[in-house]
C-alpha positions as CSV (number, residue, x, y, z in Angstrom):
1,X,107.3,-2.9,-64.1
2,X,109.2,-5.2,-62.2
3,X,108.7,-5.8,-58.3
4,X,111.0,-7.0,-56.3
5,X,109.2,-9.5,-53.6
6,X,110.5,-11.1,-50.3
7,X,109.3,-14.4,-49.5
8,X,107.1,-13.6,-47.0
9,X,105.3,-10.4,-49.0
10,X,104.5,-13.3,-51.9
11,X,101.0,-13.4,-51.7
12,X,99.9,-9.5,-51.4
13,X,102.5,-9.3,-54.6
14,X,100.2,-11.7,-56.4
15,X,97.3,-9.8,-55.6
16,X,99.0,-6.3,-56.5
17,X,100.0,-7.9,-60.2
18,X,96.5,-8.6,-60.6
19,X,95.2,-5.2,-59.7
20,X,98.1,-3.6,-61.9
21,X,98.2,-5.6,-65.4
22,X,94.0,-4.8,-64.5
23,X,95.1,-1.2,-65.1
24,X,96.9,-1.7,-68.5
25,X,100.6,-2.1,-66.6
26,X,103.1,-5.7,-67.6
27,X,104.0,-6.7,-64.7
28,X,106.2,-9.3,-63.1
29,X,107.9,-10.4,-59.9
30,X,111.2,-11.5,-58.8
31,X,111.9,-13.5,-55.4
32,X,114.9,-11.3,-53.2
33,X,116.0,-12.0,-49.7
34,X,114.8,-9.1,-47.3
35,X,118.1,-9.4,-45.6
36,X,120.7,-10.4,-48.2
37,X,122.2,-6.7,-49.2
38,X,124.2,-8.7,-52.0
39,X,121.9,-10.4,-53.2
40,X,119.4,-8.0,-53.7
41,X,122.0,-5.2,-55.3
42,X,122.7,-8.6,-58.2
43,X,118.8,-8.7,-58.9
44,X,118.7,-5.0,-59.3
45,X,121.5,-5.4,-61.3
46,X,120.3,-8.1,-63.4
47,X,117.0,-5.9,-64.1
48,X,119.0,-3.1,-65.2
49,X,121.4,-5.5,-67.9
50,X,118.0,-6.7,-69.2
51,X,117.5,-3.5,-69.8
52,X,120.4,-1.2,-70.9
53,X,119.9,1.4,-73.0
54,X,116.6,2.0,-71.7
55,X,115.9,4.5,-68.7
56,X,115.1,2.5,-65.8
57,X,113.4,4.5,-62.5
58,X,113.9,2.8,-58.8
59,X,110.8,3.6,-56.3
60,X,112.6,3.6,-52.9
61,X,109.6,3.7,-50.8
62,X,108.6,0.0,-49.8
63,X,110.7,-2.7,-48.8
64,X,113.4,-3.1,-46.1
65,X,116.5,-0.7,-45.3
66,X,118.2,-3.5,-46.4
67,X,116.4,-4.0,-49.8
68,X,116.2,0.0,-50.2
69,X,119.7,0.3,-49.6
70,X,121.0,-2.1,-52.2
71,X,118.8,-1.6,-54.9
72,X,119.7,2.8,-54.6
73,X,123.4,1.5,-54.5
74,X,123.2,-0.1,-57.9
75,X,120.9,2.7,-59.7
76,X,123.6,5.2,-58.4
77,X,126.1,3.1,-59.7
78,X,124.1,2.9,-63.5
79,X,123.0,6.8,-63.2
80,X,119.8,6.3,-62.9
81,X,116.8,7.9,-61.4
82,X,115.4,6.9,-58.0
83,X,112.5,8.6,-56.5
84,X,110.6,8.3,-53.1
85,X,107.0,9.0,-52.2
86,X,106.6,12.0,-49.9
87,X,103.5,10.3,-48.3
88,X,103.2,13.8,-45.9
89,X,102.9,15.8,-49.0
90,X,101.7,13.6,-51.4
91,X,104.4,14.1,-54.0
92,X,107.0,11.8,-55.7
93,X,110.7,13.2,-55.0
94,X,113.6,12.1,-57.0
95,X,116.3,11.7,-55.1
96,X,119.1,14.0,-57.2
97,X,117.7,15.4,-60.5
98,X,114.4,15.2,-61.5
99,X,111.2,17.1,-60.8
100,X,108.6,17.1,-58.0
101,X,105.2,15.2,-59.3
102,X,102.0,15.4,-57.3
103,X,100.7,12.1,-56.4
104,X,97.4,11.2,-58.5
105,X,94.4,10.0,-56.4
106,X,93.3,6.9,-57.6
107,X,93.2,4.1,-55.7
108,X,89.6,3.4,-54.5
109,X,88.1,1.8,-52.1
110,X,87.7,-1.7,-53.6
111,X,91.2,-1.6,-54.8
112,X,93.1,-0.9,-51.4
113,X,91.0,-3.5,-49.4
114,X,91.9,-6.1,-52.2
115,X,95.6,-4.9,-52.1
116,X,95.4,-5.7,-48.3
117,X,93.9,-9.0,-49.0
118,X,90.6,-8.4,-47.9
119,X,87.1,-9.2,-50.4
120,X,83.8,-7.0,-49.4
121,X,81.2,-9.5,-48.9
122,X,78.7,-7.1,-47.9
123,X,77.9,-3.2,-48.5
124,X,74.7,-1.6,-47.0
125,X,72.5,0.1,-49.8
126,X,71.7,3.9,-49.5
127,X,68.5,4.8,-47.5
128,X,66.0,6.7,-48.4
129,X,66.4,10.4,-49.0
130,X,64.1,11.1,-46.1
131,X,66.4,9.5,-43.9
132,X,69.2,10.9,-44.6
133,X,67.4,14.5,-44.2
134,X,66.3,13.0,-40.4
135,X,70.0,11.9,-39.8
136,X,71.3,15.3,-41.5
137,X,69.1,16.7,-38.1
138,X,70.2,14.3,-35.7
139,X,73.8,14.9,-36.0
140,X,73.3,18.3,-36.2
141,X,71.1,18.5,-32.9
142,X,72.9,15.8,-31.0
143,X,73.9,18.6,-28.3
144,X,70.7,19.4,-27.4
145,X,69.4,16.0,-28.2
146,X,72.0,13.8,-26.5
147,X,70.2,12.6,-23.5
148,X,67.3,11.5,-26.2
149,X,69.2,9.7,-28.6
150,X,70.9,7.6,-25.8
151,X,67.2,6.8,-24.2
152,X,66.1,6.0,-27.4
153,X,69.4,3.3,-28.0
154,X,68.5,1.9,-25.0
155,X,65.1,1.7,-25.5
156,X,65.1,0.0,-28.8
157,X,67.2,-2.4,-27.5
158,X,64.6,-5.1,-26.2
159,X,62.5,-4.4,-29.5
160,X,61.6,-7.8,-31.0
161,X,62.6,-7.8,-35.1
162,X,59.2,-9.7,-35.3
163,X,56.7,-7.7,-33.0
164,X,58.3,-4.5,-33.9
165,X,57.2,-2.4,-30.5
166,X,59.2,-1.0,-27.5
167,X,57.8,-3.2,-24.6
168,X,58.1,-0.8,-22.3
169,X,57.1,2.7,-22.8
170,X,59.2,5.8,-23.4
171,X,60.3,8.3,-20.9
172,X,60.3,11.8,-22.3
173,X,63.7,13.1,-21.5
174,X,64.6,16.5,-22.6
175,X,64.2,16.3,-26.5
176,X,62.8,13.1,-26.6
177,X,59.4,14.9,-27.9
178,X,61.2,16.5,-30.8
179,X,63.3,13.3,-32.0
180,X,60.3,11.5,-32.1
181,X,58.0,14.4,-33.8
182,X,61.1,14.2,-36.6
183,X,61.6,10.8,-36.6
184,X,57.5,10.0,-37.2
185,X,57.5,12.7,-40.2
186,X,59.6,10.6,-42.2
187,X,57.9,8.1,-41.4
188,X,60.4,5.8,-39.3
189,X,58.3,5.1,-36.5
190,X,54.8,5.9,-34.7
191,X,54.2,6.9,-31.3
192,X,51.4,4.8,-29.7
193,X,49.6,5.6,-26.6
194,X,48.1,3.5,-24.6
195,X,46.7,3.9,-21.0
196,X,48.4,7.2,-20.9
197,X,51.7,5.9,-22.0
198,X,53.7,6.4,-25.2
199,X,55.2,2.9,-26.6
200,X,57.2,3.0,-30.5
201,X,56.0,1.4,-33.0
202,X,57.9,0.8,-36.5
203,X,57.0,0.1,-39.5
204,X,59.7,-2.8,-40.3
205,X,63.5,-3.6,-39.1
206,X,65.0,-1.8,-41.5
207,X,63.9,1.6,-39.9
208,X,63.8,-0.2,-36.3
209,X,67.9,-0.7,-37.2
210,X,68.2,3.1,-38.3
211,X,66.7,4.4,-35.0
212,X,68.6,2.0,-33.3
213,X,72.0,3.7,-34.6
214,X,71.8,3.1,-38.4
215,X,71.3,7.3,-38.2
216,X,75.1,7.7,-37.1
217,X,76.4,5.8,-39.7
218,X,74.3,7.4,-42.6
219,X,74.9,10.6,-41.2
220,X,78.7,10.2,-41.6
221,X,78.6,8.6,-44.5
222,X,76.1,11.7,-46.3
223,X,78.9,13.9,-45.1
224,X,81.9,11.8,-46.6
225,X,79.8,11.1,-50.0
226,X,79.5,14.9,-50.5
227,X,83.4,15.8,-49.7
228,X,85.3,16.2,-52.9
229,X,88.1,14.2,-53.6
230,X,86.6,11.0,-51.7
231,X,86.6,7.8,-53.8
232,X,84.3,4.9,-53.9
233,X,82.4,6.5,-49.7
234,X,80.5,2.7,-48.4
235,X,79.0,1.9,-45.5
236,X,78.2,-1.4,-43.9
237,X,80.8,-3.1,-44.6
238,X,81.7,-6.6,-44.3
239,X,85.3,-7.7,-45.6
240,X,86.8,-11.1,-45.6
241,X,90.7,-11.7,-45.4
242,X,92.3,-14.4,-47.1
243,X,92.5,-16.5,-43.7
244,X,88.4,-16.4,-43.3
245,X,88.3,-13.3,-40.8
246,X,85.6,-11.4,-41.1
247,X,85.8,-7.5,-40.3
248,X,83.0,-4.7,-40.3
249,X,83.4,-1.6,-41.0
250,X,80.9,1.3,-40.7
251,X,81.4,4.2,-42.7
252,X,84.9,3.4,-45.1
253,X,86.7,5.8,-48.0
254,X,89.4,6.4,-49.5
255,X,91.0,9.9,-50.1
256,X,94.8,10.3,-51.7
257,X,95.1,7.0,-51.4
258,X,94.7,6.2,-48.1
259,X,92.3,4.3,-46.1
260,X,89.6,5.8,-44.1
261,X,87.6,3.8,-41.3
262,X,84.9,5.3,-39.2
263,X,83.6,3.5,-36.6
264,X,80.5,5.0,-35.6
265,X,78.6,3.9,-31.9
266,X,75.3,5.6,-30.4
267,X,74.6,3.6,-27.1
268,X,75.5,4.1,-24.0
269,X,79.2,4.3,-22.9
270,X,79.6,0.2,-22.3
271,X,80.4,0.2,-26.3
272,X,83.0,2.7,-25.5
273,X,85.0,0.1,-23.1
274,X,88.5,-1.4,-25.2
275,X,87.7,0.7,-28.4
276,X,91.1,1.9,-28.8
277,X,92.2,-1.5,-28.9
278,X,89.5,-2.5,-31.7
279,X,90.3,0.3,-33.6
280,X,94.1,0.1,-33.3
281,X,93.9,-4.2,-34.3
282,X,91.4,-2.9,-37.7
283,X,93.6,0.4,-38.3
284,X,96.6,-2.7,-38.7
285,X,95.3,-5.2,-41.0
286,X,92.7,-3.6,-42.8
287,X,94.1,-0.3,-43.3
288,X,97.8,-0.9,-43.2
289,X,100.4,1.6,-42.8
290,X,98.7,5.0,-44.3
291,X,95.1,3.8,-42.6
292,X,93.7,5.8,-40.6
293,X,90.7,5.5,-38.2
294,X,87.9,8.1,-36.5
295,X,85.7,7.1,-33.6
296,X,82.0,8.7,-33.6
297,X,80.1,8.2,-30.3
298,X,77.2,9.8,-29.1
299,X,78.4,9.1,-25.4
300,X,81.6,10.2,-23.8
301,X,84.5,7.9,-23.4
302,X,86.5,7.4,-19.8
303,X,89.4,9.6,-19.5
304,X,91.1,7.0,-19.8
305,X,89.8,5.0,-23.1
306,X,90.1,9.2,-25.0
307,X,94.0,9.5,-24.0
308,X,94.9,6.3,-25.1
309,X,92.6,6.9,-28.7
310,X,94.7,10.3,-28.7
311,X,98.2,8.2,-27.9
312,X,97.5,6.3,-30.7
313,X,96.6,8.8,-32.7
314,X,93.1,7.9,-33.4
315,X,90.6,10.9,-34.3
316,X,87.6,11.1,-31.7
317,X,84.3,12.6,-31.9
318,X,82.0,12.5,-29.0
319,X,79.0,13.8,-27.5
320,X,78.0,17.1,-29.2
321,X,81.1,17.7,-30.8
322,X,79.1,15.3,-33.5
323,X,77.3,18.8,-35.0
324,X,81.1,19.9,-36.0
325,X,81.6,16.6,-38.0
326,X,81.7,18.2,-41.5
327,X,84.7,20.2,-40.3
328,X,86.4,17.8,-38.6
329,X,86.2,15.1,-41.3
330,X,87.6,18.0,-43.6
331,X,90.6,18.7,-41.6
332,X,91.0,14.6,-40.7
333,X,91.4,13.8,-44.4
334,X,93.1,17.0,-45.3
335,X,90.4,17.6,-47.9
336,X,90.9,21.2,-48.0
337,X,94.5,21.5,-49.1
338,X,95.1,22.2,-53.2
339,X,91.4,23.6,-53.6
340,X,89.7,20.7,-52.5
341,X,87.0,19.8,-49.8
């Protein structure tokens, strides 16, 4: 295999030789201008001389027009094959002659964030199966339990990681009582009463961070885990880029060999202010071109803040539209097309 690299694409064509001699492939790369149409037609052509005799095939996807251009100039030229990936359809299409292939999914998880230039520094561990049966119920209920689940944000909120114990007591909103009858029989925290009021007490920080909105994000991620086709389903993520930026993501997959980014938020609507722009910045550098990005909130964004998510083409979930999330994420990835999902 021989890629053909423009200066400024040098370093993420370093990294993609790695990744591809790891998978068996000889690899190497050749410097090209990105706007030198002559140039870059002799290079093809140079490949091709190395190589007559043998059939040569010309993937027209990446690069420039101008670097596209040439290079399909001089395999017409030789007769032979170029092809293009139909990224709608997931297929590879030859340009004349020359079947229609389906795309394999295979790159993971691990492998697109390197390709992107990014190293995972940190992944959260799976809970417990008992929490993930209390987040299963959570997300399911969040319509009738909304008004709860944002009382109980807030309420953990000024919960020392030490002391471990809401310092003010909890208000009973409508479903408060059965969150917290779910939540203490699987043994995430313990209602304590004392002079006739109810305060929280939990057992350590761990479950003190799953009531505080860990529940969203293990709830999404126990529906993406168990959607077929899904490679390599993490959440907690911490990634580093090669110039020491540090990015978190929440719930992340890959499915046909794109990026999948979930960024899931179960306060009040204060986190909701300049999401699109957050989302839009990660959806860029850490996902690339085929990324895409979904935005899980217990609360309702502005008008404003959801139109410009939907302008930019950014999947929202809000409010108790959160029950609906294992169809949603099935028709967001596609999942259910060619038997899967």
């Amino acid at each position: 295999m021989v890629l053909l690299v423009s200066d400024d694409m040098q370093q993420r064509a370093r990294t993609l030789v790695e990744i591809l001699q790891q998978w068996g492939l000889a690899v190497e790369s050749r410097p090209v201008s990105h706007t030198d149409g002559d140039a870059v037609r002799k290079a093809v052509e140079a490949v091709l001389a190395e190589r007559k005799g043998e059939r040569v095939v010309l993937n027209v996807t990446g690069g420039t027009k101008i670097m596209a251009l040439a290079a399909y100039e001089a395999f017409r030229a030789a007769g032979q094959p170029v092809f293009y990936v139909d990224t709608d359809s997931d297929e590879i299409r030859f340009l004349w002659e020359g079947p229609v292939l389906p795309m394999a999914n295979v790159v993971d998880t691990t492998t697109y964030l390197r390709a992107y230039g990014y190293k995972m520094t940190e992944v959260r561990e799976s809970v417990p199966d008992a929490w993930a049966v209390a987040a299963r119920t959570m997300g399911a209920q969040v319509g009738r339990w909304c008004e709860a689940l944002l009382a109980l944000n807030a309420c953990c909120e000024g919960v020392a990681k030490h002391k471990l114990a809401t310092p003010r007591p909890v208000e009973y909103s409508a479903g408060m009582g059965e969150v917290l009858s779910l939540l203490e029989r699987h043994g995430l925290v313990r209602v304590e009463v004392a002079r006739g009021r109810r305060y929280l007490r939990f057992p350590g920080p761990e479950e003190l961070g799953f009531i505080r909105g860990g529940w969203l994000e293990v709830y999404v991620y126990d529906l993406v885990r168990r959607m077929e086709g899904v490679l390599e389903p993490l959440m907690g993520v911490k990634c580093l880029s090669a110039r020491g930026v540090t990015n978190e993501l929440d719930v992340v997959f890959t499915f046909r060999n794109r990026l999948f980014i979930v960024e899931c938020k179960s306060g009040k609507g204060k986190h909701n202010k300049g999401m699109p722009y957050k989302l839009d910045a990660v959806r860029d550098k850490v996902g690339g071109l085929f990324g895409r990005v979904m935005y899980v909130s217990v609360d309702r964004m502005s008008d404003l803040e959801y139109l410009r998510a939907q302008e930019w083409k950014m999947q929202v979930v809000q409010g108790e539209e959160i029950a609906a999330l294992p169809d949603i994420l099935q028709a967001w990835t596609g999942a259910g097309r060619r038997g899967e999902g």
